[in-house]
C-alpha positions, 0 to 999 in steps of 0.5 A: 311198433304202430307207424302213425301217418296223421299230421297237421295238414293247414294251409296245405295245396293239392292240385289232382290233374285227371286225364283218364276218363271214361274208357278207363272207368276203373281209374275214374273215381280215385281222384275224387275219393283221394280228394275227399280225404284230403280236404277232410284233412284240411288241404286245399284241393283242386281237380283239373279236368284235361284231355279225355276226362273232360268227358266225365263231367258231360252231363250223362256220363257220370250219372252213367258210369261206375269204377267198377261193376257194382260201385258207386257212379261217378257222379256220386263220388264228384258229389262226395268230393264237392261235399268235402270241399273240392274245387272242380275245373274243366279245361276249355281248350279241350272241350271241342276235341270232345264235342263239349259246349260249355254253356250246355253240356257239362254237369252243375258241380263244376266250379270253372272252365278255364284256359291251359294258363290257369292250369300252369298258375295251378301247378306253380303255386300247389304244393303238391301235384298229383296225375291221373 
């Protein structure tokens, strides 16, 4: 018997919070890949950027860095995922750990840099909270 997973997805929050980042390339591109599908399937998703995966969204890095050997860069799956509908933001309190300046360094496809608060208002009002 076929098992059917496909249901009706409206009004549906995903919240993908992404602290991998380029020294483990191999874990770099799931987020956006899940992330496409999900907003195809009308969920209303997210990705926060913190800790070493600010550094994907350095200009640079993910026009630079692929998944695995072969692959599609990075910066084409952020750009398959903005497509889709994914909203991108960038934490600024870790942006100097990284030598990241906000107003220079990070890639067009961000849509926010923003406080650790905006990070706890996300979490409490997702309906679903998923890490990487």
């Amino acid at each position: 018997m076929e098992e059917h997973y496909l249901t009706e997805h409206d009004d549906q929050s995903v919240l993908i919070i992404m602290t991998s980042g380029p020294s483990t390339p191999q874990r770099c591109a799931t987020p956006f890949f899940l992330g496409s599908i999900l907003a195809a399937m009308d969920a209303d998703v997210r990705i926060f950027f913190t800790m070493e995966a600010v550094n994907l969204l350095k200009k640079g890095v993910p026009e630079n860095l692929t998944a695995m050997e072969g692959g599609k860069t990075i910066i084409e799956f952020i750009r398959d995922a903005k497509s889709a509908g994914v909203k991108i933001f960038l934490c600024m309190p870790a942006l100097p750990g990284y030598h990241i300046d906000p107003e220079r360094d990070i890639i067009d496809e961000v849509d926010e840099v923003v406080g650790g608060g905006v990070l706890a208002d996300l979490i409490l009002s997702t309906d679903k909270v998923i890490t990487f």
